[in-house]
C-alpha positions in Angstrom: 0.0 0.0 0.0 2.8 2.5 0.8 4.4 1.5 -2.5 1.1 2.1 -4.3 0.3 5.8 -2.7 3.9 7.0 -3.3 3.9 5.9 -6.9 0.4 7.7 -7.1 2.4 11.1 -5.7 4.8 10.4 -8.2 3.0 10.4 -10.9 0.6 13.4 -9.8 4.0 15.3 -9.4 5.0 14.5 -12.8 1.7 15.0 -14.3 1.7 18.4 -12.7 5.2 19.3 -13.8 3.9 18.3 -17.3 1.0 20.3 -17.5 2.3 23.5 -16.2 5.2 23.3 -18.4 7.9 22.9 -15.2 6.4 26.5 -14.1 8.8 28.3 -11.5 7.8 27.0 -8.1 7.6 23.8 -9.5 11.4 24.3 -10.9 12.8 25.2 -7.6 11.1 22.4 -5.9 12.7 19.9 -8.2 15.9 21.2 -7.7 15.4 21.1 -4.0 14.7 17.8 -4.4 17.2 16.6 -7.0 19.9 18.2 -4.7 19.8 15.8 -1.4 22.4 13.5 -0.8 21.4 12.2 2.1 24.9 12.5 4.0 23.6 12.1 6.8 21.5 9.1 6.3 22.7 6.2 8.6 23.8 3.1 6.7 22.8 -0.1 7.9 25.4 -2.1 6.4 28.8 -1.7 8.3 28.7 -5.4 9.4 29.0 -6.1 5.8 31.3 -3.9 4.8 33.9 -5.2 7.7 33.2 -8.9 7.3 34.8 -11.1 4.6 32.7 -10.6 1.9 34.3 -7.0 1.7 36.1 -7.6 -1.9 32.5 -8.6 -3.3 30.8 -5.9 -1.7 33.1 -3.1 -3.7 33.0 -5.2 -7.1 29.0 -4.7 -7.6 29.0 -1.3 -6.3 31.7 -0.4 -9.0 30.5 -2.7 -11.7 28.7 -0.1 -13.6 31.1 2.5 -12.8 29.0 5.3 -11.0 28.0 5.5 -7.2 31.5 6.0 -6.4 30.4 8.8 -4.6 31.3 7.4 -0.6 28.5 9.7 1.2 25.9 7.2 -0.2 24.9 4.7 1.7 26.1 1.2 0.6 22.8 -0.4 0.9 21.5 2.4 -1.9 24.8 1.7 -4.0 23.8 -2.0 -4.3 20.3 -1.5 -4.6 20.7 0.6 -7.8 23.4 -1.3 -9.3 20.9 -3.9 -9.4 18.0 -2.6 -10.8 20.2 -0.8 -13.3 21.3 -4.4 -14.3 17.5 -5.3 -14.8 16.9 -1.9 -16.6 19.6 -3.3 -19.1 17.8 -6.4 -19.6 20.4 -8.6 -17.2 19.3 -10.8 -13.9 21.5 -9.3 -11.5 23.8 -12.5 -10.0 24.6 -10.8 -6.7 25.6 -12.8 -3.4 24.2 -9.7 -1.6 21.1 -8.2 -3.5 17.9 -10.4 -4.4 14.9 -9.6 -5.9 11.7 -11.2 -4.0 9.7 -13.3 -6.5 6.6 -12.3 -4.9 6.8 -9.0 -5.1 6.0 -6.6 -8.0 8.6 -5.5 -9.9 7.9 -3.5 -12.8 9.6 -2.0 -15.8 7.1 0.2 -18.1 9.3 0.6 -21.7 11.5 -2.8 -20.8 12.0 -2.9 -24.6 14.9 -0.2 -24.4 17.9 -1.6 -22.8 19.9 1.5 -22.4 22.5 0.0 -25.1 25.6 2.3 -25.6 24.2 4.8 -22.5 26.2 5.7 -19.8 24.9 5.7 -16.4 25.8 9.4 -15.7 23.7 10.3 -12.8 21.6 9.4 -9.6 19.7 11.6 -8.0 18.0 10.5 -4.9 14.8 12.1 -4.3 13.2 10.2 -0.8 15.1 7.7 1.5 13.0 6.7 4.3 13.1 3.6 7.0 9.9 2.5 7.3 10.6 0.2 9.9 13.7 -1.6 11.9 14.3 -4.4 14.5 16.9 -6.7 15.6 17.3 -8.4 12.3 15.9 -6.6 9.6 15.4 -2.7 8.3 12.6 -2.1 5.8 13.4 1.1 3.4 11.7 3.0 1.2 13.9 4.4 -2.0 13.0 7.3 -4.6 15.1 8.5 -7.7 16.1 9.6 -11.1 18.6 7.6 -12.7 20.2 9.6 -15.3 21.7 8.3 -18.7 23.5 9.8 -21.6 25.2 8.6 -24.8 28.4 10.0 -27.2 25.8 12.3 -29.4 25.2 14.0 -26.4 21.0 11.6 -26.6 19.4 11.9 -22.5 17.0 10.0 -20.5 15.7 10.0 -17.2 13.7 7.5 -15.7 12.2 7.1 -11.9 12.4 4.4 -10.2 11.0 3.8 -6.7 11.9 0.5 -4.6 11.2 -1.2 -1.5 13.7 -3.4 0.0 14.3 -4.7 2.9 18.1 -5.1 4.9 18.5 -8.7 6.7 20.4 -9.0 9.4 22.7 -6.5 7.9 24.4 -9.0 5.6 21.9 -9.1 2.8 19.0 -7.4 0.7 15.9 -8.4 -0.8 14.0 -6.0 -2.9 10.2 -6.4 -2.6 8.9 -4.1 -4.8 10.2 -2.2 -7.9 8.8 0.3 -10.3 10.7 2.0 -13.2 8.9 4.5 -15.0 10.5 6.7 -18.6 10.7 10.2 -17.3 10.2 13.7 -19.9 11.7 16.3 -17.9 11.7 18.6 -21.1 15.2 20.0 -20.9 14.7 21.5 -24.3 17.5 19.2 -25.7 16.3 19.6 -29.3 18.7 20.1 -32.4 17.9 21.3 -35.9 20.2 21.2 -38.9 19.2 22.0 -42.5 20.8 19.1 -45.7 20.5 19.7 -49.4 17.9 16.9 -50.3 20.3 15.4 -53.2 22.5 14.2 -50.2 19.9 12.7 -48.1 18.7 11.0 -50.7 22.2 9.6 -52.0 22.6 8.3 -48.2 19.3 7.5 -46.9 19.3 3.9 -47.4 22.1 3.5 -45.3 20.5 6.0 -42.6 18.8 3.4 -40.5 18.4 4.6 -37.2 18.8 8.1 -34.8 21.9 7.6 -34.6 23.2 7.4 -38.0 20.9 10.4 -39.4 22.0 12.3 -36.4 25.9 11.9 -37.4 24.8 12.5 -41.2 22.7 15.9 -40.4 26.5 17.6 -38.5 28.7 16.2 -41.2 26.3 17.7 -44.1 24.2 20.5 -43.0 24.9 24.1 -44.4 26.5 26.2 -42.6 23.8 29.2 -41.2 26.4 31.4 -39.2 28.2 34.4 -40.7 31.8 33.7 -40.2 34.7 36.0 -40.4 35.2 36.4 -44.0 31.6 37.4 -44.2 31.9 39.6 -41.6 34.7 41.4 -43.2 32.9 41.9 -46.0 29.8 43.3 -44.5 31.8 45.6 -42.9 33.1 47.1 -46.5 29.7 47.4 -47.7 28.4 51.3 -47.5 25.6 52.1 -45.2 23.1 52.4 -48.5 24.2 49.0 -49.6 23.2 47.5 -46.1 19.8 49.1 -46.0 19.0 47.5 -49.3 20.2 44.1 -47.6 23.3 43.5 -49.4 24.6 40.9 -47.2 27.6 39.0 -47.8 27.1 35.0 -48.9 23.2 35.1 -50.1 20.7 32.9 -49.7 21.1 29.2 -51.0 18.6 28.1 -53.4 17.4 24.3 -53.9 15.9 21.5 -52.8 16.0 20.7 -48.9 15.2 19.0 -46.1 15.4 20.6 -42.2 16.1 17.6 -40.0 15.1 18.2 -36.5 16.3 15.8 -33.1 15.0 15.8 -29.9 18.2 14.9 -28.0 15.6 13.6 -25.2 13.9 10.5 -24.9 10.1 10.5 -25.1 7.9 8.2 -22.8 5.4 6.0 -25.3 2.5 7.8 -24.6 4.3 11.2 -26.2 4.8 12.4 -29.6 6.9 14.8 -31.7 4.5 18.0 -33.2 6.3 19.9 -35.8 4.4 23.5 -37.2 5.7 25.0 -39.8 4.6 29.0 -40.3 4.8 31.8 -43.0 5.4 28.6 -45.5 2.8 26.9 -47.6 2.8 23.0 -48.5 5.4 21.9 -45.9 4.8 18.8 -44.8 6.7 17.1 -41.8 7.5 13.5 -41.8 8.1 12.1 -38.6 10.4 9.0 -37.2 10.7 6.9 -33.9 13.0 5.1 -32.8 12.3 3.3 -29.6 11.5 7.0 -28.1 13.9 8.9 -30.1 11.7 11.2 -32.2 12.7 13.3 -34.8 10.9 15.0 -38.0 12.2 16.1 -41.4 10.6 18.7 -43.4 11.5 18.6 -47.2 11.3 21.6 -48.8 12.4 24.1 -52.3 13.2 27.2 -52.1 16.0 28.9 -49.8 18.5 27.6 -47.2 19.9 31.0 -45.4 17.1 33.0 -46.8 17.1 36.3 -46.2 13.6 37.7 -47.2 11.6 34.2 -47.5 12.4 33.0 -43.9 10.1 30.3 -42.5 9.9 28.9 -39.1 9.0 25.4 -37.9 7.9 25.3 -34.0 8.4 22.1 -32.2 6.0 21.1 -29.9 5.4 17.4 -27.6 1.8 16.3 -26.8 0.7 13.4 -24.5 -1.9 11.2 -25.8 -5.4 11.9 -25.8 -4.7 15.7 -24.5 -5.4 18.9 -25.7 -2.1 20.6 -24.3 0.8 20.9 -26.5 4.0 21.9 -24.8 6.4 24.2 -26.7 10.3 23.1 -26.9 11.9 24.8 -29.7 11.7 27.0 -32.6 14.0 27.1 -36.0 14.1 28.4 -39.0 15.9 28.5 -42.4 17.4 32.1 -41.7 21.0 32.8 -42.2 22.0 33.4 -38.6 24.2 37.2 -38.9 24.0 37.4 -34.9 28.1 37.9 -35.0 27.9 40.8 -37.5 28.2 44.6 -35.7 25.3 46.0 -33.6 24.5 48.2 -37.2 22.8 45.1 -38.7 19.3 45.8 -37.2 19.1 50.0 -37.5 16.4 49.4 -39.5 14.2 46.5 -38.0 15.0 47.8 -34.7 14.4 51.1 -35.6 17.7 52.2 -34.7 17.4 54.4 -37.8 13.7 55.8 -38.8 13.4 55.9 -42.6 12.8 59.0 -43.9 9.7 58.9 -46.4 11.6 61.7 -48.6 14.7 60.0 -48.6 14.3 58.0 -52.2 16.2 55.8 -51.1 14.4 54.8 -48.0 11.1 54.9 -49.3 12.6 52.1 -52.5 13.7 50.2 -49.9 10.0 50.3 -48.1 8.7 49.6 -51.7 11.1 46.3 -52.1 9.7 45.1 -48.6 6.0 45.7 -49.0 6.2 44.6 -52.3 7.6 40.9 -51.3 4.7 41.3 -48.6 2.3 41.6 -51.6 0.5 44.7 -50.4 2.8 46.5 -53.5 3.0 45.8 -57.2 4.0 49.5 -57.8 7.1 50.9 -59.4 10.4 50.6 -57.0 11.2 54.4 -57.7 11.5 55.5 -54.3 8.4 58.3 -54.4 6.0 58.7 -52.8 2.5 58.0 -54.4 -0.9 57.7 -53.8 -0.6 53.8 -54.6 2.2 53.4 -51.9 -0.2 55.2 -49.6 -2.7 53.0 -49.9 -0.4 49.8 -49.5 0.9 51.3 -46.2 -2.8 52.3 -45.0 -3.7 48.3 -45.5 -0.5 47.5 -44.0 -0.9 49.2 -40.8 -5.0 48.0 -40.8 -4.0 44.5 -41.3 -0.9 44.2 -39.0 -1.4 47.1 -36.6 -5.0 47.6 -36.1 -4.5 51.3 -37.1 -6.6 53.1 -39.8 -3.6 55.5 -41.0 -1.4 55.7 -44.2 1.6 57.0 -42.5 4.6 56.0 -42.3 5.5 55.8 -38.2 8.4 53.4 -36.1 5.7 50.9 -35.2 4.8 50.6 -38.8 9.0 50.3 -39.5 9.6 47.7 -37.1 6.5 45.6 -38.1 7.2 45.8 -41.7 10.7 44.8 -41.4 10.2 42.4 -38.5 12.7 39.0 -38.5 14.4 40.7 -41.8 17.9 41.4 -39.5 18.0 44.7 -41.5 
């Protein structure tokens, strides 16, 4: 019964944490949580320890090569080595730990074995005797096992255990309960791939893995880099208001490929949205909880004025809440170049509507809008009025035709001008 009401909290907690989207006060008391070591927690087990089965005793506590850490009590160290065994799909052989066959002991996703993960992490969340005589101590145990692999891939699942410490020689676990654990970290990675690649390689791309490895060894580069920078920096000011950037957009056939570094529970899925793009349809992939989407598409990689953007949400089965966790787009990223970049979407500099210059370059920009099909001559007529008086309707909610910095930032909004 106390095994069944703690699991109950456990999973109210993380149903909470969930819904709320790991709000602040919910943060804080995770990390309040997550932090306890339990120093001062007495261990049970110094009989063992001392008697002859010493050399024993240290091998299974360092057979997986974590728990080193000597403040933890031994009887915990043991306890997790085993079930990490089980989690791996092994019978943990142990002179020392036992699992009771009566008990319950339950894995929920025992088809992933944790292959190629290293056990990075324990974080022990409740550690509580329950009850002790002469002979035996009953505990109760709480945690988040943590695991990680060489592409930098992360899991966390809870476990909970019972177990019970006879005559301070020996334990038998009663009850166990692992459960996959989406702590949303925001561990998601997007790179974009010219689709003649992928296509050249994607019979050999059979997995996470090996698309993950193939999306950093081909994906275009998206940040300025010194070169460029250098020759922004010779451009004149005029040439820079027009958007004359150094290395322009790359035109083709694509496909954004999009990771989430960390592993979803089998009642979650991947939601990708793409925006300010039509016909763009995501494709998604799952393997054993590793989700990730691709989104073919033509057009521009490092675009400058066609820019889309692909939000990535995760949604739990049968509910209505879908949880942000990242945002990309096919944008050249110029966040290195000089602060002068964004004078004009940030209003840094207010064009000047009898500046002809100015007023061509708010021509070329409402015109790739569609609310102009005028003449880029830089004047001022009545037709160029009227695109800017449904401009500000449509986007600012303001019945004016005149040019103003709201109506400067909004029109040039995400342009990095």
């Amino acid at each position: 019964m106390i095994m069944l009401v703690s699991l109950i909290l456990l999973m109210q907690l993380k149903e909470e944490v969930m819904l709320s989207n790991l709000n602040k006060k919910v943060r804080s008391i995770l990390l309040i949580s997550f932090s306890i070591l339990f120093v001062g927690c007495t261990s049970n087990m110094k009989e063992l320890v001392n008697n002859s089965k010493n050399n024993k005793v240290e091998q299974e506590i360092i057979s997986h090569k974590l728990l080193s850490n000597s403040e933890l009590p031994i009887d915990i160290k043991l306890s997790v080595n085993s079930l990490v065994l089980k989690m791996r799909g092994k019978s943990p052989k142990s002179s020392i730990v036992r699992y009771d066959p009566n008990g319950t002991h339950i894995i929920t996703e025992d088809k992933f074995k944790y292959d190629n993960f290293v056990w990075s992490n324990l974080n022990i969340m409740k550690y509580n005797i329950l009850s002790k005589d002469n002979s035996t101590t009953d505990i109760e145990l709480v945690g988040v096992l943590s695991f990680k692999d060489i592409i930098g891939r992360f899991t966390s699942p809870i476990f909970h255990m019972n177990y019970q410490i006879k005559n301070k020689k020996s334990i038998i676990v009663k009850n166990s309960y692992i459960v996959d654990n989406f702590i949303s970290k925001n561990m998601t990675k997007a790179y974009i791939v010219p689709l003649d690649k992928f296509r050249g390689q994607k019979n050999k791309l059979k997995d996470f893995v090996s698309l993950f490895k193939f999306a950093k060894a081909n994906a275009i580069r998206m940040n300025a880099n010194e070169k460029e920078i250098e020759s922004y920096n010779k451009l004149t000011f005029f040439d820079k208001l027009k958007g004359k950037y150094p290395n322009n957009a790359i035109k083709g056939e694509f496909v954004m490929m999009i990771f989430c570094m960390e592993r979803f529970p089998e009642n979650y899925k991947l939601i990708l949205e793409p925006t300010n793009a039509k016909n763009l349809k995501p494709k998604y992939l799952n393997d054993n909880g590793w989700q990730m989407g691709l989104i073919p598409f033509k057009g521009e990689a490092r675009s400058l004025f066609k820019p889309f953007t692909v939000k990535v949400f995760y949604k739990k089965d049968k509910s209505y809440i879908k949880n942000k966790l990242a945002e990309f787009n096919n944008k050249m990223n110029y966040s290195r170049l000089n602060s002068n970049l964004n004078v004009i979407s940030n209003a840094k500099l207010v064009l000047n509507m009898k500046n002809k210059q100015h007023v061509k370059l708010i021509q070329m920009r409402l015109g790739y809008l569609k609310y102009y099909n005028g003449k880029l001559d830089g004047v001022l007529t009545n037709s160029l009025k009227e695109s800017l008086l449904q401009f500000n309707k449509n986007v600012l909610n303001v019945n004016s035709d005149k040019w103003s910095v709201d109506t400067q930032k909004a029109l040039f909004k995400g342009t990095n001008i």
